[in-house]
DOPA-506518 format. One line per field, with one value per residue (C-alpha): residue number from 1; x, y, z. Coordinates in pm, 1 decimal, decimal comma, always signed. Layout:
<pts>
i <- (NUM  ...)
east <- (X  ...)
north <- (Y  ...)
up <- (Z  ...)
</pts>
This chain:
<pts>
i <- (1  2  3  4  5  6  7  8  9  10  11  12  13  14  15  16  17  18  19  20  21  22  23  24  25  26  27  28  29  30  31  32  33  34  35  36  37  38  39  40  41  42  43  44  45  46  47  48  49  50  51  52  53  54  55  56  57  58  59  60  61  62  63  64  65  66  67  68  69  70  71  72  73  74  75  76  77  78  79  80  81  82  83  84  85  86  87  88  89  90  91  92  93  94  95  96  97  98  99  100  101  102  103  104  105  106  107  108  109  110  111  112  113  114  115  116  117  118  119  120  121  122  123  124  125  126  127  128  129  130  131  132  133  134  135  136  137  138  139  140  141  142  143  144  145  146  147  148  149  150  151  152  153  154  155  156  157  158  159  160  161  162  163  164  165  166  167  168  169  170  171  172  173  174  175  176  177  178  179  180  181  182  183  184  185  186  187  188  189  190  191  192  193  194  195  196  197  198  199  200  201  202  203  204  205  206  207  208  209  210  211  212  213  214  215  216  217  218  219  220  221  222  223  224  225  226  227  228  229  230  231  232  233  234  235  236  237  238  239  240  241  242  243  244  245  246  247  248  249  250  251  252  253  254  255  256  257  258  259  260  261  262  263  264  265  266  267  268  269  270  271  272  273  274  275  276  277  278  279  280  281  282  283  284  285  286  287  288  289  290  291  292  293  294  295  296  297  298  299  300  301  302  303  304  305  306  307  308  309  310  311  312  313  314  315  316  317  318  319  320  321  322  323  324  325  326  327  328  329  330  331  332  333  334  335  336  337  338  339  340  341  342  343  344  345  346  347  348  349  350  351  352  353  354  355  356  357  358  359  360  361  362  363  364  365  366  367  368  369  370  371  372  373  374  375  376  377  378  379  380  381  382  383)
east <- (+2048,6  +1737,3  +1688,8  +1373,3  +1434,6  +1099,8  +828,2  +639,8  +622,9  +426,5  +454,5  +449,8  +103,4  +183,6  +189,1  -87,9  -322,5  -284,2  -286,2  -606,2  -714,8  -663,0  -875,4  -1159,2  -1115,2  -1279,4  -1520,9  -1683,2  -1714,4  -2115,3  -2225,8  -2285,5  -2598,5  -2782,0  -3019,3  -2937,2  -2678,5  -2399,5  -2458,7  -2474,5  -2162,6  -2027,1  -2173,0  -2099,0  -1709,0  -1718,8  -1893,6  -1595,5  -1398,8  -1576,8  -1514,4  -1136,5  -1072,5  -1317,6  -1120,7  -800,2  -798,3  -1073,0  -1368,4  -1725,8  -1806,6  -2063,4  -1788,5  -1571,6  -1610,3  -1430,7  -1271,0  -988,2  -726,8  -593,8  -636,3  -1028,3  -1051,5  -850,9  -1106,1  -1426,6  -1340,7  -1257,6  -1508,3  -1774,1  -1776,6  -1768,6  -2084,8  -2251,5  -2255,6  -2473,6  -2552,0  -2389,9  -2095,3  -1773,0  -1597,8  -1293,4  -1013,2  -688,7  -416,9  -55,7  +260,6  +350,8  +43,1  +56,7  -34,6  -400,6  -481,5  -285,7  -465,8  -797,2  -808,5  -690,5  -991,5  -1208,8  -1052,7  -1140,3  -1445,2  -1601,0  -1541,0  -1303,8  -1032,9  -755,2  -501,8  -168,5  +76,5  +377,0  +677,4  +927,6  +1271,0  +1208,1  +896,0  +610,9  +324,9  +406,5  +178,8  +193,1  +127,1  -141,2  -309,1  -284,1  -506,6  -796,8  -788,1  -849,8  -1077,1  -1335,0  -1283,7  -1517,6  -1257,2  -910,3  -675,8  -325,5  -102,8  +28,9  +318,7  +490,8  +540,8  +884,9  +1047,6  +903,0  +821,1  +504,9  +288,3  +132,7  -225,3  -312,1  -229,2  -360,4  -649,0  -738,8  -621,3  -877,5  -1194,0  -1097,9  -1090,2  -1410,6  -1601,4  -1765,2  -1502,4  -1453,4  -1142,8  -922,1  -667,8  -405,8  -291,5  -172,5  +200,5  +91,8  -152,3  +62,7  +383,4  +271,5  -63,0  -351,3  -661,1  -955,6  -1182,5  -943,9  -780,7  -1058,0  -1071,5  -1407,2  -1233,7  -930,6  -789,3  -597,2  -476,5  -405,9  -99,1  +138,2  +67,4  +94,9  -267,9  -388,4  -332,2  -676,4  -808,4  -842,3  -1092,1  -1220,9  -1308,7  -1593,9  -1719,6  -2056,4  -2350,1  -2107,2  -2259,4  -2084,2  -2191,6  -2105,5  -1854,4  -1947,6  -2325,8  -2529,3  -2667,8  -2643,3  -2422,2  -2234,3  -2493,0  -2525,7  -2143,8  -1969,1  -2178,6  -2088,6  -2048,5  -1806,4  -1516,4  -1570,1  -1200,3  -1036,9  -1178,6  -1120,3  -744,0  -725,8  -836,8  -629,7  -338,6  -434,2  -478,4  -103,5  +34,2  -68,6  +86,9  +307,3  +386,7  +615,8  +856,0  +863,2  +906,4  +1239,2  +1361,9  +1352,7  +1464,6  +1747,0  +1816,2  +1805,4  +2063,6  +2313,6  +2230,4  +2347,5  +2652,3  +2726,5  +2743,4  +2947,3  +3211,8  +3229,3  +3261,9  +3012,9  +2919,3  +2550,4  +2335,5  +1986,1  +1688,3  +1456,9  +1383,0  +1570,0  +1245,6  +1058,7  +903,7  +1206,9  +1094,3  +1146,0  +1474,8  +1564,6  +1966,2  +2082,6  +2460,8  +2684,8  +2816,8  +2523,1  +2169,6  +1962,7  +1831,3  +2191,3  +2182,2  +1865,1  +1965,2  +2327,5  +2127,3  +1912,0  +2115,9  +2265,2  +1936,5  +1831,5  +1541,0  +1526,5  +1342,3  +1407,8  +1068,4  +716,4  +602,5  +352,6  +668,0  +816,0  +799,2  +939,9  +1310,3  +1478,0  +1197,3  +1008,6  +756,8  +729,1  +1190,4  +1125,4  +874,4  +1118,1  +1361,6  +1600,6  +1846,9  +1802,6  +2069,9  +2060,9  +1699,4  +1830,6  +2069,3  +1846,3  +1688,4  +1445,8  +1481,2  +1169,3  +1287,8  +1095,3  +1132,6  +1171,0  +1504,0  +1824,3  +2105,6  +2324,7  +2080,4  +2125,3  +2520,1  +2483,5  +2284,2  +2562,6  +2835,4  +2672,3  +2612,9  +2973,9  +3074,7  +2841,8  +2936,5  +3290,2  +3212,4  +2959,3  +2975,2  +3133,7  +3426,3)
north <- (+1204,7  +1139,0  +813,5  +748,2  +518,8  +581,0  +379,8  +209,3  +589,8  +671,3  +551,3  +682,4  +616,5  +384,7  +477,8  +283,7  +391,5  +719,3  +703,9  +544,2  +786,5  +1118,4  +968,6  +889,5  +1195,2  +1348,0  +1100,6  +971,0  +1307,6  +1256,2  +1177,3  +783,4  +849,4  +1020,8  +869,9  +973,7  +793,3  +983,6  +877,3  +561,9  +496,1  +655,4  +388,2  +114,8  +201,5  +228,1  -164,2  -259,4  -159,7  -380,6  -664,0  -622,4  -534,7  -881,6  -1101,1  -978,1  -937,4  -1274,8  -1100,4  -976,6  -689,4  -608,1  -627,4  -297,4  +51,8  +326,2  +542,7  +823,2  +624,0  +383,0  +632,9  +678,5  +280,1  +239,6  +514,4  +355,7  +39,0  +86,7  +368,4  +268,4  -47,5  +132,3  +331,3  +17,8  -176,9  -266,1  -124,1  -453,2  -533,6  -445,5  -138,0  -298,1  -303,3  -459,0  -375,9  -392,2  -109,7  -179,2  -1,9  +294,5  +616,3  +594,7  +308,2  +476,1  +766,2  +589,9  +367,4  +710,1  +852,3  +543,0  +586,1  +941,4  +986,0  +653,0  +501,8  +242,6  +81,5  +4,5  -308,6  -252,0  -545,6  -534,3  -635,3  -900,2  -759,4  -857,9  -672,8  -874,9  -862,9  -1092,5  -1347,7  -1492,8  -1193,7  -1132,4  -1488,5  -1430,3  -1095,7  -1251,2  -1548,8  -1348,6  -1045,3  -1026,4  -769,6  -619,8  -529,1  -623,2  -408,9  -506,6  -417,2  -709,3  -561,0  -319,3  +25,2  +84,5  -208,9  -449,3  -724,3  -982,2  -1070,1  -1420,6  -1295,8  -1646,9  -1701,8  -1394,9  -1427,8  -1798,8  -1720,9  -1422,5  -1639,7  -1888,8  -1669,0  -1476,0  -1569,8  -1231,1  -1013,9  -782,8  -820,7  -520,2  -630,4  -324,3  -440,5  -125,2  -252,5  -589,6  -505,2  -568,5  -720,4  -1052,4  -1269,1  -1167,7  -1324,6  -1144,1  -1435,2  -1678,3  -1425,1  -1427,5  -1097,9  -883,2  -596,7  -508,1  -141,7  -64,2  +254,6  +339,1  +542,7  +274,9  +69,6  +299,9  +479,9  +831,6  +986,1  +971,4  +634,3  +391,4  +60,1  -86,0  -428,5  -517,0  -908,3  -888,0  -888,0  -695,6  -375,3  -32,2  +300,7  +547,5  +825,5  +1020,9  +1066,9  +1234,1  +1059,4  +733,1  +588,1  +302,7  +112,9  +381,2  +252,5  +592,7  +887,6  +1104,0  +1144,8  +843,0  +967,7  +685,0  +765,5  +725,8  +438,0  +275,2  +415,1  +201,9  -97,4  -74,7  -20,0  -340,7  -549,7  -468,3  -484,7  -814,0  -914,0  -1176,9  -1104,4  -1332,7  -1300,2  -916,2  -992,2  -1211,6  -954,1  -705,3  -914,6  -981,1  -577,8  -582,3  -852,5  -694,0  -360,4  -510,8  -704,4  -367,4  -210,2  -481,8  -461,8  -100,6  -141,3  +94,3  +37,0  -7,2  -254,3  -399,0  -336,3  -521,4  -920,9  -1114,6  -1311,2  -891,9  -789,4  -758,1  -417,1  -230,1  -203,2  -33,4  +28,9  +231,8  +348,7  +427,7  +783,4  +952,0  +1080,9  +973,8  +1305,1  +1384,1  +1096,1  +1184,3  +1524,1  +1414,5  +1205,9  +1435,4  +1696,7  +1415,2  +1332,4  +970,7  +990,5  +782,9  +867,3  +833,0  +605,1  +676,0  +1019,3  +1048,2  +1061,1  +1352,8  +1588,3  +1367,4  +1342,6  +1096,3  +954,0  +625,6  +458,4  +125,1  +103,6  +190,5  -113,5  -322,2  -263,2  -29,9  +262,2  +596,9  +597,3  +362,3  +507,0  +839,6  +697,0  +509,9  +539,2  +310,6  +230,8  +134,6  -97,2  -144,8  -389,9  -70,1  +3,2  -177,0  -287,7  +4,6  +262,8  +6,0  +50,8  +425,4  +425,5  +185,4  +466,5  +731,2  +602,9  +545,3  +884,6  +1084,7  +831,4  +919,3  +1280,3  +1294,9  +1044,4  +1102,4  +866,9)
up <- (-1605,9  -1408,3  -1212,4  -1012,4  -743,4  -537,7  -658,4  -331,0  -280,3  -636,5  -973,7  -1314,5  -1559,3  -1801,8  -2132,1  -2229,1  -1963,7  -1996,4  -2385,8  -2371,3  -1985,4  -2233,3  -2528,8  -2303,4  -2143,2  -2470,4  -2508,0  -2171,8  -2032,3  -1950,5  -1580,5  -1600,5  -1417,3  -1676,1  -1866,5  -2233,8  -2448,4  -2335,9  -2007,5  -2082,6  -2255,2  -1969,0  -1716,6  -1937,2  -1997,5  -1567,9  -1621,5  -1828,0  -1577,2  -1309,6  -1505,1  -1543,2  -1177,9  -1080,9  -1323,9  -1232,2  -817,1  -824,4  -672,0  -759,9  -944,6  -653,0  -454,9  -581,7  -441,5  -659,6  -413,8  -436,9  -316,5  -65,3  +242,7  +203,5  +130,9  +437,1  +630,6  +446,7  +565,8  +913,8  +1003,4  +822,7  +935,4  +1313,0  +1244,8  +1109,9  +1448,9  +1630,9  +1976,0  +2177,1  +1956,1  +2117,0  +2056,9  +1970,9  +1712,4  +1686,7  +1451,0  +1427,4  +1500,3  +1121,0  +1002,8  +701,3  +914,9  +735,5  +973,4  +1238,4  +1240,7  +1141,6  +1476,6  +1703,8  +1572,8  +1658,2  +1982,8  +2036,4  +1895,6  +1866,7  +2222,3  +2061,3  +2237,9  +1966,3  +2061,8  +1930,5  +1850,9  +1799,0  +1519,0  +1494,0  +1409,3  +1060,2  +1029,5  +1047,9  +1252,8  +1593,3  +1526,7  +1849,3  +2031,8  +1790,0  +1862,5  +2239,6  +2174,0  +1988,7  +2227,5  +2570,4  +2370,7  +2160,3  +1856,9  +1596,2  +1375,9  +1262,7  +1063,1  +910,4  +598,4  +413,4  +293,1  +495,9  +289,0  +484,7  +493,0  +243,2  +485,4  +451,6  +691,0  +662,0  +585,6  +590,9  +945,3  +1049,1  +928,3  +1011,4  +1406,3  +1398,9  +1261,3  +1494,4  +1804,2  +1672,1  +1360,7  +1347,9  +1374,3  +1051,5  +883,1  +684,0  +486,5  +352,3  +47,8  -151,4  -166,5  -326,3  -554,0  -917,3  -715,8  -605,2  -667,4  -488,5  -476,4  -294,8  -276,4  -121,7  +125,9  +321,8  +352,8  +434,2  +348,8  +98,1  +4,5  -287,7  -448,7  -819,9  -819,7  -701,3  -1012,6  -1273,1  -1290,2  -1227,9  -873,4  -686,5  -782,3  -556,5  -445,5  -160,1  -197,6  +73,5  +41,9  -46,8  +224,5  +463,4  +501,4  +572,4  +653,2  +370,1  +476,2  +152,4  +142,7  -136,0  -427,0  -345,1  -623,4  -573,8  -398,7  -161,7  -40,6  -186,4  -326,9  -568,4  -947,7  -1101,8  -1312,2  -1588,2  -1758,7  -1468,6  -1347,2  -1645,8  -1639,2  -1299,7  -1418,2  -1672,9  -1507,1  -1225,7  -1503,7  -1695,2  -1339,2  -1338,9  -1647,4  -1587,7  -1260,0  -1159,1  -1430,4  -1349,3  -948,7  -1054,9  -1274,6  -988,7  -721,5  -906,1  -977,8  -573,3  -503,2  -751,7  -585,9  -278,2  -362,7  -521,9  -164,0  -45,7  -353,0  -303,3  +106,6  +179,9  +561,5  +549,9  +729,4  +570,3  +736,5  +536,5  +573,7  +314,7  +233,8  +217,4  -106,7  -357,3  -461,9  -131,5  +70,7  +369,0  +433,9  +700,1  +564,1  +859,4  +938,7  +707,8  +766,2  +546,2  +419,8  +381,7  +153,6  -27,9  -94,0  -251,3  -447,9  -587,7  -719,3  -914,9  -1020,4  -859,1  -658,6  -370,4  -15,7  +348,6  +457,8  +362,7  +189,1  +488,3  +710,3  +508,1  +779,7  +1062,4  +995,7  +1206,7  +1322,6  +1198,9  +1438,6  +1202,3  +1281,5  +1650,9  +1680,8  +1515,8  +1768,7  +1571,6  +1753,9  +1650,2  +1519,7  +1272,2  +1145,0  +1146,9  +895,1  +715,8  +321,0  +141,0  -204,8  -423,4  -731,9  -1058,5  -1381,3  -1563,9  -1419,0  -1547,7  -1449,9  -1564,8  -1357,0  -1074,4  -1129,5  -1102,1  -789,7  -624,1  -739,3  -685,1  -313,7  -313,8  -378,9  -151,6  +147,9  +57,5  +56,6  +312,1  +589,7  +954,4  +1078,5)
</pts>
């Protein structure tokens, strides 16, 4: 028996897209930038795929960037947007303590090497971006860029992009705004146009596409310096030769994600409630990190008297995959920088696991995780 409980981390291809990845595979092999036929049944298949994206996420089809994943989006957008300044705009970024470590490590850089001075704010104990703090800091300074994640990959919760972005224009009208958006990409509705956003990064394998696909969204007539430089592709916004297959794959994949969405959201949130009134029934001590109002398809729990790799481990050799916090975080057991800003002991995130839910599971496999649980606390945890 094999249960996968670990899908903000990575999700499988579906079927469909990769029935349809491995046929084009053998078919739109030639570079879409040649000239010949070939070639151009290449470039067209990547111009289906355009369209999809832009009907689906409600943008332009100027407005995509293929990219390898949500990481170099999340780089594109932030440094290349740096290097494009000009010589009198402020060297200035704010962002939030919530942040996946590819803004983290994107604004130290900035810092470092760039003569930026990154603003951190901080989180509510819920998880969300404090908005008040936030408004305080685009009052009193003036910021070129802005940087937050919309859904928090650890614990679910949702910023208000709406408020966060409408404080930010108000304060400064020209500062560049970066929207994360990997974890809600296929969960919830997202429109690009009326987010507001000048910048939105998404990656592929969380929704059921190839590993190594990924877009950037940039609203058109915002202009970015190109970390990948070489044959000018893309508009000169990403060089390099376009894998037509697996762009198309993507696209696919955004567009089934999509698929009615919101009867697939209430499905899962109700896997997640009778997950938790499982724990209860059972009396495992546990407490719930995650906001109740959070994205139903990630939860945090801290379970008393148990580490959470001790947790993760049990699981797996019974074969249910779950993880302790983000797969970037893999080698930093114990520790979880997002939990600290929210105000959590040590304890308790030394203790804690994060399950990632999916229509596809049911509510027998959600039954065996709860037991399962139950015996490995019984077996495991200290008094």
């Amino acid at each position: 028996m094999t249960k996968y409980f670990d899908y903000t981390a990575s999700a499988p291809i579906k079927q469909h897209v990769l029935d349809n990845y491995i046929l084009n595979e053998r078919r739109f092999f030639a570079n879409p930038a040649s000239s010949h036929f070939l070639g151009r049944e290449s470039a067209n298949l990547i111009e289906q795929a355009r369209k999809k994206i832009a009907a689906t996420l409600d943008c332009e089809e100027s407005e995509i960037v293929f990219t390898s994943g949500g990481t170099e989006s999340i780089n594109t957008a932030l440094k290349g947007s740096a290097y494009h300044l000009s010589a009198s705009a402020p060297r200035t970024l704010i962002t939030s303590l919530g942040e996946h470590d590819a803004t983290k490590e994107t604004a130290l850089f900035l810092d470092s090497c760039c003569n930026f001075e990154t603003t951190w704010i901080g989180l509510e104990k819920t998880g969300e971006v404090k908005l008040d703090d936030w408004k305080v800091a685009v009052e009193k300074n003036d910021y070129s860029l802005a940087s937050f994640i919309y859904v928090s990959n650890e614990t679910g919760a949702i910023n208000d992009m709406t408020k966060i972005v409408d404080i930010t224009r108000r304060a400064n009208p020209r500062t560049l705004i970066h929207g994360d958006v990997v974890q809600a990409i296929g969960k919830i509705p997202f429109s690009f146009r009326k987010s507001d956003l000048d910048f939105a990064s998404i990656s592929g394998h969380k929704l059921g596409a190839p590993k190594s696909c990924g877009l950037l969204l940039v609203k058109d007539k915002k202009l970015i310096e190109p970390l990948i430089h070489g044959g000018r592709q893309q508009q000169n916004r990403r060089s390099g030769t376009e894998d037509a297959p697996l762009v198309y794959a993507l696209a696919e994949a955004i567009e089934l994600s999509h698929d009615k969405i919101a009867a697939s959201y209430e499905r899962v949130a109700e896997l997640r409630e009778r997950f938790l009134n499982l724990l209860i029934q059972f009396e495992i001590p546990h407490q719930v990190i995650s906001p109740k109002d959070g994205l139903a398809l990630v939860l945090k729990v801290s379970f008393s008297g148990i580490r959470g790799e001790t947790m993760q481990n049990a699981l797996s050799e019974r074969g249910m995959a779950i993880s302790i916090g983000s797969a970037c975080h893999a080698d930093k057991v114990g520790k979880n920088d997002v939990l600290e800003a929210m105000g959590y002991d040590k304890e308790t995130i030394a203790n804690s696991v994060r399950f990632g839910f999916n229509v596809a599971h049911t509510s027998k496999d959600i039954d065996l995780l709860a037991q399962a649980i139950d015996c490995v606390h019984r077996d495991y945890a200290r008094p």
